[in-house]
Backbone as a ProteinNet text record, in pm:
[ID]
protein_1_A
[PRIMARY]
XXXXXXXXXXXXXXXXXXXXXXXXXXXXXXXXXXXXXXXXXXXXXXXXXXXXXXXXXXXXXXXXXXXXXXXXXXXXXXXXXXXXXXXXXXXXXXXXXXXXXXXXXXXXXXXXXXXXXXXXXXXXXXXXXXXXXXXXXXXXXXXXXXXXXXXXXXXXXXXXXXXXXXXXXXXXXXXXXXXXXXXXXXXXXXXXXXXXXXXXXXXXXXXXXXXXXXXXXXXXXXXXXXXXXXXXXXXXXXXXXXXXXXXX
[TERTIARY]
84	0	87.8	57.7	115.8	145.1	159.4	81.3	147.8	48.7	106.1	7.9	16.4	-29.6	-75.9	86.1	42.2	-53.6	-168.3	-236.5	-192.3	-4.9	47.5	145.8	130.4	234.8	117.5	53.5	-118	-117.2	-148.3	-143.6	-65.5	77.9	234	238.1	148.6	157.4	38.1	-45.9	-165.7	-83.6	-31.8	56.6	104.9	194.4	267.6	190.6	78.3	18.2	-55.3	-132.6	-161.9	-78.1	72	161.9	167.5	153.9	215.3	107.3	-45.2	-164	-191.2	-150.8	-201.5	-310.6	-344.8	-419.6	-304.2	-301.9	-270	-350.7	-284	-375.2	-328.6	-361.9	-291.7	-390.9	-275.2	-373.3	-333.3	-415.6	-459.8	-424.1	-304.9	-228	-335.6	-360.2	-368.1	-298.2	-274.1	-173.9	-291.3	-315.9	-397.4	-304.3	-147.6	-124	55.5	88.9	238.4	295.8	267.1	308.2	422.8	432	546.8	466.6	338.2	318.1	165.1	114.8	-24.9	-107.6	-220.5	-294.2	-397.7	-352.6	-350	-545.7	-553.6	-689.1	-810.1	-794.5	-892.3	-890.7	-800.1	-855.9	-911.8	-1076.2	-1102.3	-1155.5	-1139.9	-1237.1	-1079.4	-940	-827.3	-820.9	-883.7	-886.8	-1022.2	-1163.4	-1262.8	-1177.8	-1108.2	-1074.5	-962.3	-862.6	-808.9	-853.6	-921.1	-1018.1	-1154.9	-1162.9	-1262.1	-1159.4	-1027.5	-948.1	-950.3	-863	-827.7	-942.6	-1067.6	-1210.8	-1173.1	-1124.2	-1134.1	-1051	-890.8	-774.3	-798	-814.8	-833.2	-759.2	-605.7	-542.5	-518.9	-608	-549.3	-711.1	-649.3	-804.6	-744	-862.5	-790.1	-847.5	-763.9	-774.5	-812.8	-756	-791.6	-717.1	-718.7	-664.3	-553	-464.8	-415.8	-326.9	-235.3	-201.8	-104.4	-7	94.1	98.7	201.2	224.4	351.2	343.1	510.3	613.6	620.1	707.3	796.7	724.5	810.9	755	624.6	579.7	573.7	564.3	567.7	459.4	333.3	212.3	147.4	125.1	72.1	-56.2	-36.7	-219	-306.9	-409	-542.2	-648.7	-805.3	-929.5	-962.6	-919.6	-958.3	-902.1	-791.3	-725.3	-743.5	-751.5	-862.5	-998.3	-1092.3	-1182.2	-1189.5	-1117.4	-1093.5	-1068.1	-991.4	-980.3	-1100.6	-1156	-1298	-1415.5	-1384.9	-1532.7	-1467.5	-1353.1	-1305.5	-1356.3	-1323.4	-1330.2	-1512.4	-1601	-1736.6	-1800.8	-1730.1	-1813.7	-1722.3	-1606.4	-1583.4	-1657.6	-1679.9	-1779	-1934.2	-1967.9	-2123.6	-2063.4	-1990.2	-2009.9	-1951.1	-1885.9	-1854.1	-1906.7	-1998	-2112.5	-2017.4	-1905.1	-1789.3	-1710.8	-1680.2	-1608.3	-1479.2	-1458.9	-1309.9	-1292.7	-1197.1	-1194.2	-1108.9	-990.6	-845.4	-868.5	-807.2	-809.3	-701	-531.1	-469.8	-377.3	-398.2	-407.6	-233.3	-160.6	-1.2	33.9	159.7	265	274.9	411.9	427.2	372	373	341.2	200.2	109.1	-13.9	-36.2	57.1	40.9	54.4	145.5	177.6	95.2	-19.1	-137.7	-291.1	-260.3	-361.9	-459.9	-377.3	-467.2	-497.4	-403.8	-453.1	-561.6	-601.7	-668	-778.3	-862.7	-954.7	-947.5	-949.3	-916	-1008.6	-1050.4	-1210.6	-1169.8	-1305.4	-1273	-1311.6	-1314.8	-1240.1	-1117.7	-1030	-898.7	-812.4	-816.1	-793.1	-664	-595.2	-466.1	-374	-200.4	-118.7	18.2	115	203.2	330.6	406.5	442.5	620.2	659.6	793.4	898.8	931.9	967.5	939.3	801.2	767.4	817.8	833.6	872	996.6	1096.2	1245.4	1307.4	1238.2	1348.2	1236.3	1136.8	1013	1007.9	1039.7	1010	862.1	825	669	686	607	636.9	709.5	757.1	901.3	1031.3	1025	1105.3	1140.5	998.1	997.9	970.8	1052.1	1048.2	942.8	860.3	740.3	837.4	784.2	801.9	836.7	684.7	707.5	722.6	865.7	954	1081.5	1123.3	1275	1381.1	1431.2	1467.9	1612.8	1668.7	1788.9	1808.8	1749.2	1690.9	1799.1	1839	1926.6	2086.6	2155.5	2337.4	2432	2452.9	2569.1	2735.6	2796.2	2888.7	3019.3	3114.7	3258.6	3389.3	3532.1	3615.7	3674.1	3807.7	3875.5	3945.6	4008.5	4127.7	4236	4222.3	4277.1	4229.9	4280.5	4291.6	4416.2	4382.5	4521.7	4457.2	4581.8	4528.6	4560.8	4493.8	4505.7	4435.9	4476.1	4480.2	4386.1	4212.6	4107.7	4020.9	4077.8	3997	4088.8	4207.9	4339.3	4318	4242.2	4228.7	4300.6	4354.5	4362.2	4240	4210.5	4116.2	4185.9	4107.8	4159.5	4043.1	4089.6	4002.5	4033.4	3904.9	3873.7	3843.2	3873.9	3850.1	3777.7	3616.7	3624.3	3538.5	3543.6	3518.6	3388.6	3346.5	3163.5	3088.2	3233.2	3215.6	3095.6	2997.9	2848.3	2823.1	2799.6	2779.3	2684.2	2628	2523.4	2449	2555.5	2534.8	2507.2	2449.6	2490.5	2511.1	2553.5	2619.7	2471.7	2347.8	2207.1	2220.1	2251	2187.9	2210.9	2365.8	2412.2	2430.3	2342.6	2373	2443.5	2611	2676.8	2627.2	2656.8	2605.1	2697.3	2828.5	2863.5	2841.9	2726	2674.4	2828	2934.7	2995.1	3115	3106.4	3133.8	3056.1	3156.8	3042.6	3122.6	3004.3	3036.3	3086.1	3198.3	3227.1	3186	3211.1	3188.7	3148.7	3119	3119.4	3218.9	3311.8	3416.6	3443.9	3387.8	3396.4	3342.3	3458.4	3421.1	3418.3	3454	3478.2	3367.2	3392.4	3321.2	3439	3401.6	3496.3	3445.7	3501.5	3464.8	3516.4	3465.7	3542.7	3524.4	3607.7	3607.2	3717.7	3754.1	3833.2	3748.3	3601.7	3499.5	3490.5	3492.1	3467	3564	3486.2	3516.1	3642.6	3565.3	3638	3779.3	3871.5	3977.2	4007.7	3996.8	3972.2	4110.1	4151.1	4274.3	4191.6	4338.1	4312.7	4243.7	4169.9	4050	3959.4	3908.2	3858.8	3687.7	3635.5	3503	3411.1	3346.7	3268.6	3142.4	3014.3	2903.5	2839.6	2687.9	2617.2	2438.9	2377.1	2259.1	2215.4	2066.2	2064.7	1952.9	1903.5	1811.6	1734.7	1587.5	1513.6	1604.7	1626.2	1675	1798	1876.9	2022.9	1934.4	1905.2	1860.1	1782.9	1733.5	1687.1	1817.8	1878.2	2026.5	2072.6	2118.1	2205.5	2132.8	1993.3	1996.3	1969	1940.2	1963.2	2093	2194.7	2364.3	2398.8	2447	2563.9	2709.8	2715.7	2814	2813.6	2707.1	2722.5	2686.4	2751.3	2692.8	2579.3	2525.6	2382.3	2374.3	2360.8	2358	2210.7	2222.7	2034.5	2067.5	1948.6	2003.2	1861.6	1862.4	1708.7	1744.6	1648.2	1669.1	1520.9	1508.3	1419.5	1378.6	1187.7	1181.9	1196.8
-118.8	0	124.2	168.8	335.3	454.4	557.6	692.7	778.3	809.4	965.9	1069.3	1157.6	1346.1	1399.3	1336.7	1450.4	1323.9	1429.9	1351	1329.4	1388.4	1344.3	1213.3	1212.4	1076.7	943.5	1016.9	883.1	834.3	959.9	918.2	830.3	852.4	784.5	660	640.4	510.2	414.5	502.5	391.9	365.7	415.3	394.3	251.6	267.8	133.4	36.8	23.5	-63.1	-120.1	-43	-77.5	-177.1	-89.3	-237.6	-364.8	-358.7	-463.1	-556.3	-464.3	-587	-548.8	-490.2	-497.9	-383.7	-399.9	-245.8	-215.1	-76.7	-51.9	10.9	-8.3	24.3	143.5	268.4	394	481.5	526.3	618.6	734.2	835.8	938.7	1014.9	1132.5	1198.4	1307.3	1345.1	1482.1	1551.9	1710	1759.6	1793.3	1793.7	1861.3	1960	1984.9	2080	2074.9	1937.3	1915.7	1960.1	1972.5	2024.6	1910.3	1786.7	1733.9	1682.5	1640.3	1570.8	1572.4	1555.1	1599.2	1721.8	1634.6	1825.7	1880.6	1999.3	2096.1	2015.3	2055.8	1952.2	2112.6	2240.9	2317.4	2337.6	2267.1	2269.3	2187	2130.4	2042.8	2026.6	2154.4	2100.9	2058.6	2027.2	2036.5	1910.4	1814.9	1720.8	1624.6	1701.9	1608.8	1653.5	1709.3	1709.5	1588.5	1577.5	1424.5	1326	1307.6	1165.8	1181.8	1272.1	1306.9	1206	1288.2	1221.9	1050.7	1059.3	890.2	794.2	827.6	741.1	664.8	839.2	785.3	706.7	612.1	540.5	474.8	333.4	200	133.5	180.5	37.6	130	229	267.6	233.4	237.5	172.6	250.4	364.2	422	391.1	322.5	228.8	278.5	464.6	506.7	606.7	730.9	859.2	840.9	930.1	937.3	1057.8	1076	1183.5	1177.5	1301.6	1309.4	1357	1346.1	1381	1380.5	1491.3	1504.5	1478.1	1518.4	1467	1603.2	1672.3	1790.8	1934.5	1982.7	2080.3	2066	1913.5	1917.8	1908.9	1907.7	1874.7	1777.6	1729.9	1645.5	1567.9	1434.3	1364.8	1416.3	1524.8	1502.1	1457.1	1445.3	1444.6	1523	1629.3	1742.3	1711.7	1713.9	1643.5	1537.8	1449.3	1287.3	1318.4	1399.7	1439.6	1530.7	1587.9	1680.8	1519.5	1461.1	1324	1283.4	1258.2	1160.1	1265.3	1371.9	1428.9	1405.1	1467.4	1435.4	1313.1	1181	1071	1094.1	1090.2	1101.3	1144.7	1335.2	1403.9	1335.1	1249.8	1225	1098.1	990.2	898.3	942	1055.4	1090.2	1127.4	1182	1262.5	1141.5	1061.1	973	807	799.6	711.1	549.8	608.8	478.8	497.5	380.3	300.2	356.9	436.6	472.3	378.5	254.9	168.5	201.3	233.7	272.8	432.1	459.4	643.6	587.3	608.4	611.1	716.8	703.4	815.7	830.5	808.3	853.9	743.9	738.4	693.6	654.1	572.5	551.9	664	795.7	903.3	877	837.7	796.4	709.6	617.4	475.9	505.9	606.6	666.4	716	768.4	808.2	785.5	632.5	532.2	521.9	569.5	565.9	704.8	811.9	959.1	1047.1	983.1	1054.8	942.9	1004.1	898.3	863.3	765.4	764	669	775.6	754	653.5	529.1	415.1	420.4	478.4	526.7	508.9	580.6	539.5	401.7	367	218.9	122.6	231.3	185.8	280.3	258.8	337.2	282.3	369.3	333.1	359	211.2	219.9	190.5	279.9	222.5	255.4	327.3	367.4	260.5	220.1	202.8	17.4	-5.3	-140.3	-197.1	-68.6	-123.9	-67.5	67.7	102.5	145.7	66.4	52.5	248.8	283.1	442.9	504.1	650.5	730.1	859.6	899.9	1052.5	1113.7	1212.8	1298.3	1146.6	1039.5	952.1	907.8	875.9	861.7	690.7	598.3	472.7	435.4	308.7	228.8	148	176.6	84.7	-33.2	-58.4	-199.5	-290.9	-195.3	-269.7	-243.4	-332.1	-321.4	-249.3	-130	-95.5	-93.6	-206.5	-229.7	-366	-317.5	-375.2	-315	-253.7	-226.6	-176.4	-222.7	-161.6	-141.5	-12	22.7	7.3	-66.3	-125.3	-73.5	26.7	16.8	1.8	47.4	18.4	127.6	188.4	310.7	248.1	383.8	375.5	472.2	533.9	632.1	627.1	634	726.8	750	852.6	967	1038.4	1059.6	1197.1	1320.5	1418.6	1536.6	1656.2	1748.3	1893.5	1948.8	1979.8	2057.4	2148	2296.8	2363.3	2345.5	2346.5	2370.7	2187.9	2151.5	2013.2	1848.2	1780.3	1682.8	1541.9	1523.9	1448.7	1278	1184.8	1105.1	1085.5	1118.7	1127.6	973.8	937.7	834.4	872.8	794.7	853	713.1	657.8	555.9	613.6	521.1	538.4	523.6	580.9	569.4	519	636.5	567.3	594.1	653.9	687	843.4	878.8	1029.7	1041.8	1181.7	1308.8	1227.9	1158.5	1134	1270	1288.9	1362	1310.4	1406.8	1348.3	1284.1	1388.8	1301.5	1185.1	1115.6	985.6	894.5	944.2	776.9	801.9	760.1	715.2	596.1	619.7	522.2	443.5	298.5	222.5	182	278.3	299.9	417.8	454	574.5	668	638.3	741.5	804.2	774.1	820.1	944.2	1035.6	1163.1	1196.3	1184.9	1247.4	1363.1	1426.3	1551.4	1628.7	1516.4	1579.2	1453.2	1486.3	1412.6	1469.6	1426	1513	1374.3	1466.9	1317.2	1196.2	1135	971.5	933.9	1025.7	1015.7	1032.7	1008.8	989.3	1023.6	1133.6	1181.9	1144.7	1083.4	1049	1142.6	1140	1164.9	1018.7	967.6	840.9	881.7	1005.1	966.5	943.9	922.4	883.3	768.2	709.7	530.7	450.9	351.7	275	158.4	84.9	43.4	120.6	32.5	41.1	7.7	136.1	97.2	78.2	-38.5	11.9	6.8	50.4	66.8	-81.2	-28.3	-207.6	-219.1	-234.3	-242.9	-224.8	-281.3	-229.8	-174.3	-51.8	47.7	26.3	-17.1	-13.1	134.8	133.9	261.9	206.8	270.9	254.2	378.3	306.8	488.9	544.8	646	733	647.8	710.9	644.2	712.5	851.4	916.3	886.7	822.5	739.4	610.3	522.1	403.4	422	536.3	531	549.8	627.5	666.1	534.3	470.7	360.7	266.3	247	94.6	128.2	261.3	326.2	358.2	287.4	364.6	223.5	280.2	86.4	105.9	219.4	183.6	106.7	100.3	14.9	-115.6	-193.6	-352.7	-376	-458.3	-527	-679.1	-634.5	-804.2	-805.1	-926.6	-953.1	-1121.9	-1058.1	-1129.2	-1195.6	-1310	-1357.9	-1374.5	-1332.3	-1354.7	-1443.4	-1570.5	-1591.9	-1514.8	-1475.4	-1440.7	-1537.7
0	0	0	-102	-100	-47	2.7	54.2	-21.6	-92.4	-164.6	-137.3	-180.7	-228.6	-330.7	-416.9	-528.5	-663.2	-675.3	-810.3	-930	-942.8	-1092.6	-1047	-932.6	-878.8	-945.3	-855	-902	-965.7	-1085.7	-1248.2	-1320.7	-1267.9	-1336.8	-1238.5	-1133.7	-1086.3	-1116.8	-1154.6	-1283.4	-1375.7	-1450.1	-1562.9	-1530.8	-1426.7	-1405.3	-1364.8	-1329.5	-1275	-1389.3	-1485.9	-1616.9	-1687.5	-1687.1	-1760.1	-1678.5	-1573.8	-1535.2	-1476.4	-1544.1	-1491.4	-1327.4	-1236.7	-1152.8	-1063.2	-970.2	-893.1	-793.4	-799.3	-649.5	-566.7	-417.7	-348.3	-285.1	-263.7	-170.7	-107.1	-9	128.4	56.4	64.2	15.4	184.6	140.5	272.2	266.6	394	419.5	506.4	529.5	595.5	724.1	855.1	925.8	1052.5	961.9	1061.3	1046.4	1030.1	1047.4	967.1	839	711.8	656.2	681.8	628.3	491.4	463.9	340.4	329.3	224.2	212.1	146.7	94	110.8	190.1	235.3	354	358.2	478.1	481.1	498	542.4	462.4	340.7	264.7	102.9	75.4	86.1	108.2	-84.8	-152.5	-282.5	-399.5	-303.8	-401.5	-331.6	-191.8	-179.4	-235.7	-275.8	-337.6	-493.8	-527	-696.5	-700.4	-620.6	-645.2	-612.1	-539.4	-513.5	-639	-658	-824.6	-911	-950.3	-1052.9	-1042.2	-901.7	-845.3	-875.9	-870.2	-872.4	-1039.9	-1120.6	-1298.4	-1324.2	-1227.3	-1234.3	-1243.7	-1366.5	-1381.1	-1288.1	-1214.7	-1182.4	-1052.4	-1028.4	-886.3	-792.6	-635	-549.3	-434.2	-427.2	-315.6	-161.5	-109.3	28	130.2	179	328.1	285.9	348.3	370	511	487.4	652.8	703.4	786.7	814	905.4	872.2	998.1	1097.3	1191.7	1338.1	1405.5	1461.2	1533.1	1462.3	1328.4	1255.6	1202.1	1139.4	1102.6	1169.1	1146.3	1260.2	1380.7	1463.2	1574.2	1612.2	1527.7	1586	1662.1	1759.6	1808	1806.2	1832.8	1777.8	1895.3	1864	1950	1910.2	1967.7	1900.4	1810	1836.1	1758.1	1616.2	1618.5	1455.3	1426.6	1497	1462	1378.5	1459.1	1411.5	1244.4	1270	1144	980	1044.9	939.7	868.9	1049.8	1011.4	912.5	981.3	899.4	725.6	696.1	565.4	526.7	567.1	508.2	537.4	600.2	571.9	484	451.8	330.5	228.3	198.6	58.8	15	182.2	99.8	70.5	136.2	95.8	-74.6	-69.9	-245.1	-314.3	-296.2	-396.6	-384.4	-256.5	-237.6	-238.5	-206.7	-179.4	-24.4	13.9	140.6	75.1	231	258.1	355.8	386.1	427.8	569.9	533.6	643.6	622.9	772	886.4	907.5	826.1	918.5	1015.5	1141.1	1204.2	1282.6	1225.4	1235	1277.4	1385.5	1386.4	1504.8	1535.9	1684.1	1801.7	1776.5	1853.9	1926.1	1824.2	1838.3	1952.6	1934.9	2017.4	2122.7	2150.8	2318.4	2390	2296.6	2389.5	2379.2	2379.8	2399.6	2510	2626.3	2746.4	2804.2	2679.6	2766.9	2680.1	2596.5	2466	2388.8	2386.1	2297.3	2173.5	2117.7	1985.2	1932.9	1829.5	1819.3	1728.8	1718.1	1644.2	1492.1	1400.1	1243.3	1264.2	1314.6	1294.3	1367.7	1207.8	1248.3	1148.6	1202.1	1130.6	1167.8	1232.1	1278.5	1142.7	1170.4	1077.6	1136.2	1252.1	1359.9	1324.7	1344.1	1323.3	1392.2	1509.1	1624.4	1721.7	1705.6	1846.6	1804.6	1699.7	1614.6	1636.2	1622.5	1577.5	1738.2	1785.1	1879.5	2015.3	2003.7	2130.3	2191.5	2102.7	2166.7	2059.8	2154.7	2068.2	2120	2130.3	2127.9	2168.3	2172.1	2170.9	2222.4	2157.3	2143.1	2293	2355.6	2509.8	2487.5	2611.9	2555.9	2621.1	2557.3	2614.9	2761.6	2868.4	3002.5	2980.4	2941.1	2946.5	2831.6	2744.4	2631.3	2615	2584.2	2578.5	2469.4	2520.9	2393.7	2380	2376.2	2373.1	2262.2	2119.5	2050.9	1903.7	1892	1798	1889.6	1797.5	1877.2	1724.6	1761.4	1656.5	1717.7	1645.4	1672.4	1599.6	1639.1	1573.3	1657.4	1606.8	1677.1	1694.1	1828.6	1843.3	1687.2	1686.7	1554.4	1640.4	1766.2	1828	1942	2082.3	2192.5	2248	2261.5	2326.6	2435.1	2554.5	2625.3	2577.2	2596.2	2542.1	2603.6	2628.5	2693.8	2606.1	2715.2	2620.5	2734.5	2687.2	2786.1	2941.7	2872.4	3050.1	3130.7	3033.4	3137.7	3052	3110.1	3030.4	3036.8	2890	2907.5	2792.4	2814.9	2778.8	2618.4	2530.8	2428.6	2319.1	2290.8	2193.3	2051.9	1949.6	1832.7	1735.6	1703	1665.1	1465.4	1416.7	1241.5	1258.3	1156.4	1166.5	1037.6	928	767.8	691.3	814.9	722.6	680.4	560.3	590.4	636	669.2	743.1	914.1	963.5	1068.9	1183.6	1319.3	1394.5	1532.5	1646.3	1738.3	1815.8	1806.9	1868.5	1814.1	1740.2	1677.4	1705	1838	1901.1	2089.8	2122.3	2270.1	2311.5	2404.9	2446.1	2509.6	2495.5	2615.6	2729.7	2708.1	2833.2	2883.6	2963.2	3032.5	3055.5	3119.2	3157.4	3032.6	2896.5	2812.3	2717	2663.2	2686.1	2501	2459.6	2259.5	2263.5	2172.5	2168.5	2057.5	1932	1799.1	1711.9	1542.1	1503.1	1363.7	1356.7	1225.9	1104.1	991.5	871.9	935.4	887.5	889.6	1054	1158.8	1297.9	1423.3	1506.8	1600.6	1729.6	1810	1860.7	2015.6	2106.5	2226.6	2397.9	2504.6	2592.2	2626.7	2682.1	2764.7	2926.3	2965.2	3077.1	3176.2	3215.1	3290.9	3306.4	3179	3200.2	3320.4	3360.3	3459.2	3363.2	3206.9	3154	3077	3061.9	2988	2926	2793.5	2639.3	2544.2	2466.9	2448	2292.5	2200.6	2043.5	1969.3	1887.4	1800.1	1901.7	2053.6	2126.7	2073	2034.1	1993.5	2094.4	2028.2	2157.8	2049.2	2150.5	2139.1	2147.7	2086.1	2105.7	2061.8	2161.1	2077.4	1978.9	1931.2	1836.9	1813.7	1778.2	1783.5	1708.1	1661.6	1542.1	1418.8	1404.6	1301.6	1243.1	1338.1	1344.4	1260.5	1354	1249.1	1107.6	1086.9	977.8	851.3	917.6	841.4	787.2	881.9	904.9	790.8	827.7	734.2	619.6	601.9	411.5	385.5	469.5	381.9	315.2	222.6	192.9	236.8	381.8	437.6	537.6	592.4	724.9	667.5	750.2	775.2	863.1	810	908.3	946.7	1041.4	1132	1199.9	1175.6	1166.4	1273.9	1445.4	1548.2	1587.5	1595.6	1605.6	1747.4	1887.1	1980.4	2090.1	2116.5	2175.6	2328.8	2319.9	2399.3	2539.3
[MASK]
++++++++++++++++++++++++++++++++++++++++++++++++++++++++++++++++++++++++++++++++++++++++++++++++++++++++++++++++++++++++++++++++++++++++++++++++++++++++++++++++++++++++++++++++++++++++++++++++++++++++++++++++++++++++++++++++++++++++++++++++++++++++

């Protein structure tokens, strides 16, 4: 299943679906505030004009509408923007006298406030992937009662030296990272008393004169990582992936 916006994507994806014999199926975005994707949801006659078009798509079936959250404006899921969905998906099946099937109503963020917010039953589909790979949801706060020690980024020093920073000497680590547009948020040590300084090129710049352990050079230093880190990571073809089946 799809999610797009724009109605010339639509078009060029009937196309393909035509050749190749099949339907697709896609959620139809709306924006109700975040601004990352969609259309803006008081334009509601530039949203009945692509679901107008989409209806005329031989190989397209449009499945459910849905929408973002906390993603780029920062907006958060309430009723109030739940609601704003549902009435959409209502007046487009009165005017087009068809089943909008799936409301889907964001993201892990959503899931986090299951027990503080009502969530009216139309929306019935989340699109969870935080709360999946690295058990965290809104403002990347972890679920209790899950474990999120579920991904580990793994390299080696190539360097530590002590060295004089700010009149003080500190015992500084230096390990390879190899990925571009990394940042220093994206990796939390999993040795708590090691403290990031920078991230320069291919580097990863450490304080370690805190640690209890004693790190010498090759020594591999663990880290866990943000969602925004893992998303990095398993789209580079620099990193390696190790894939760990673990019984519960």
């Amino acid at each position: 299943m799809l999610l797009v916006s724009e109605l010339e994507t639509i078009i060029e994806l009937n196309k393909y679906a035509e050749l190749n014999n099949k339907i697709y199926e896609i959620i139809l975005m709306i924006d109700v505030g975040d601004l990352r994707e969609g259309i803006y949801f008081k334009n509601f006659e530039k949203i009945r004009y692509s679901v107008d078009n989409i209806m005329n798509l031989n190989n397209i079936h449009l499945k459910g509408i849905g929408t973002n959250f906390s993603c780029f404006g920062g907006v958060r899921p309430t009723k109030e923007k739940f609601d704003i969905l549902i009435d959409i998906k209502k007046e487009l099946e009165k005017i087009f006298k068809s089943k909008i099937e799936i409301v889907s109503g964001g993201s892990s963020g959503t899931l986090s406030i299951f027990n503080k917010v009502e969530i009216p039953k139309e929306i019935n589909q989340l699109r969870c992937g935080a709360a999946i790979a690295l058990e965290i949801g809104l403002d990347d706060k972890p679920f209790e009662y899950l474990h999120q020690d579920t991904v580990e980024f793994v390299s080696k020093f190539v360097e530590i030296k002590s060295k004089k920073i700010n009149g003080k000497w500190k015992k500084i680590g230096v390990c390879l990272i190899n990925t571009p547009g990394l940042k220093t948020e994206y990796f939390i040590p999993k040795d708590k008393n090691i403290e990031i300084i920078d991230i320069n090129n291919d580097y990863l710049i450490l304080d370690i004169t805190k640690s209890n352990k004693v790190y010498y050079l090759n020594n591999k230093i663990k880290f866990y990582l943000s969602y925004g880190g893992l998303l990095l990571m398993m789209g580079s073809p620099y990193t390696n992936k190790i894939y760990i089946n673990k019984e519960l």
